[in-house]
N, C-alpha and C positions, 0 to 999 in steps of 0.2 A: 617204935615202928618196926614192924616185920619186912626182912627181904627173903629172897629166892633166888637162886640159880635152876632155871628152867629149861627144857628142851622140849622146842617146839614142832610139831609135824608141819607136812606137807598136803598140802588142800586135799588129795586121795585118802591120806592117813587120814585124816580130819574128818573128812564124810562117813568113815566106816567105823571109825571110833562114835560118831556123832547119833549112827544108824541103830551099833551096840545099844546107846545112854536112850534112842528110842524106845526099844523092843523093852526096856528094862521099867518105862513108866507107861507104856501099854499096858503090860504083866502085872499091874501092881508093884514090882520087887520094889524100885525105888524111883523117887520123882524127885532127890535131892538135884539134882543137876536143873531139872526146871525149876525149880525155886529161888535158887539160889544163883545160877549162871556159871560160867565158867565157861572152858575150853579144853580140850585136849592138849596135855604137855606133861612131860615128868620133872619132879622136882628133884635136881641132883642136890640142893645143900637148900636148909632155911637155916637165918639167921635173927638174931633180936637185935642187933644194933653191928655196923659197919664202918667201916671209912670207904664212900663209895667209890672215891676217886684211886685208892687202891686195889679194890675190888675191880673198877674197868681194869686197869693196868694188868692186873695177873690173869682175866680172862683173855683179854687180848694176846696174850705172852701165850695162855695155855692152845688157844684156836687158832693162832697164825698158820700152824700149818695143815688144819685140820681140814676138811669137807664135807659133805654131805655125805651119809653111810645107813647101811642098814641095821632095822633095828628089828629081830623076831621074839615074838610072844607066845610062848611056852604054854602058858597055863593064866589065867584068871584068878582071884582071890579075893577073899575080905577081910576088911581090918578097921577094927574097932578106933573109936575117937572121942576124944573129950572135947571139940572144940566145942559143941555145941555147949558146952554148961558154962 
């Protein structure tokens, strides 16, 4: 089984990411996001196998003192994937 360390936006970030993944299956460009589902979020780490209850532990340890912050986007990109084969 697959995990993730994710970072999740804010209902404003969400609609205007959400708005983007529109206009991109209007276009033709891509309609992966409607097929398939998903959300807005970035993946900071994927793993293939865990020990979860450490994994809470050292998240916990690393965001105790963190908060909400901002996040700006530069540029756009594509990036090729195997997951579908």
């Amino acid at each position: 089984m697959s995990f993730s360390i994710e970072v999740h936006f804010d209902e404003k970030s969400n609609l205007i990411i959400r708005n983007m993944w529109k206009k991109l299956i209007e276009r033709d460009i891509s309609d992966y996001i409607d097929q398939y589902g998903g959300f807005p979020h970035i993946a900071l780490a994927v793993f293939n196998d865990i020990d979860i209850s450490d994994m809470e532990r050292l998240i916990d340890k690393v965001v105790e003192n963190e908060s909400m912050f901002t996040i700006k986007i530069s540029s756009l990109g594509i990036f090729s994937s195997n997951e579908s084969e």
